[in-house]
VEXGU-780376 format. One record per residue: x, y, z of N, C-alpha, C, O in turn; residue in one letter. Coordinates in steps of 0.05 Angstrom, whole numbers, plus 5000, padded with zeros to 4 digits. Last residue first. Example, Ala and Ser with C-alpha at 12.3 -4.5 7.8 and 13.67 -1.06 7.14 Angstrom:
<pts>
525749555142527349795143525850015157526850235161S526448865156524649105156526449345156528549345169A
</pts>
This chain:
<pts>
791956175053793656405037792256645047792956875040X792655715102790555875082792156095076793656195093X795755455145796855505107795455615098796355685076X791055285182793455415187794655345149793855155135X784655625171786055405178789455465174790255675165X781356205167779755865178781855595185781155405199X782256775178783356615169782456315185782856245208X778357335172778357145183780356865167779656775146X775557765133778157855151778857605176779757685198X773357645085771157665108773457795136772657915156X778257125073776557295062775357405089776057315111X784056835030782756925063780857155053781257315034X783956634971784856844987783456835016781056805014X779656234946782856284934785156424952787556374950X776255964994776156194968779356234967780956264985X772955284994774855485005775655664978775655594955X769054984979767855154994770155305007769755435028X766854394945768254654937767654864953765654984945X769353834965767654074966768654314966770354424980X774353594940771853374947768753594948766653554936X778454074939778453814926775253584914774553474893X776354764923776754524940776854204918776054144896X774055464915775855184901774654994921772555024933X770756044894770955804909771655574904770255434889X771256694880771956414870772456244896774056294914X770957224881769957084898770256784891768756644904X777757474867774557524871773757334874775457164871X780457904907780857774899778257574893776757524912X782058424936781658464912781558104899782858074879X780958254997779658414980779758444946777658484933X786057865003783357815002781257904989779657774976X790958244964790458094988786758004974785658044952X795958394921793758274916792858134940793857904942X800158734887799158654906796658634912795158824908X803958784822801758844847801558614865802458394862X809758874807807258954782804258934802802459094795X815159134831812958984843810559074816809959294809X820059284821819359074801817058904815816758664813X822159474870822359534857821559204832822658984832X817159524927819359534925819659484888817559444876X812659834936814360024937818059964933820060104934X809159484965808459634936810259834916809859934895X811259295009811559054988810759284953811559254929X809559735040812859615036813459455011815459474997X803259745037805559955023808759955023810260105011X800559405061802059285037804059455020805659405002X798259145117800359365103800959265076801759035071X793258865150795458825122795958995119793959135114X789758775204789858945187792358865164793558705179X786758425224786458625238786158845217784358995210X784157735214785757935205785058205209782858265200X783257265262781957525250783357735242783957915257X784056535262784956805270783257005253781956925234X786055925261783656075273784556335276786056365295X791755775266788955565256785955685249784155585235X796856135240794755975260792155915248791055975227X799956305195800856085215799156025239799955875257X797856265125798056305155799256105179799455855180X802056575071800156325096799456375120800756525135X802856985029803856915051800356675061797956665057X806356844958804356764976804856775008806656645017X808457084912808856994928806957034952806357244962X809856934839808357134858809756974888811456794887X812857274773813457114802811057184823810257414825X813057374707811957454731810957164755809356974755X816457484651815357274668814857404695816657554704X
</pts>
């Protein structure tokens, strides 16, 4: 069985600079890591479908966006 875990954001409006992920890749019983980039272009929403599964473009649009 495989666990994931999601980070959010905590501001409303922001420009992701940069993500490290070589702590999280390195700890033991990590099967991967998975930001924005590798995540493919799929577009959800309730009423309109116009938010992508992952933060994209290096811009986070609302505060909890994954």
């Amino acid at each position: 069985m495989l666990y994931a875990k999601v980070l959010r954001s905590i501001y409303p409006h922001a420009r992701i600079i940069r993500i490290d992920t070589s702590k999280a890749e390195k700890l033991p019983g990590v099967k991967a890591v998975v930001t924005g980039r590798d995540a493919p272009e799929v577009r959800t929403g309730w009423l309109v479908w116009d938010q992508y599964i992952l933060a994209r473009d290096n811009i986070v649009r609302a505060v909890g966006e994954p």
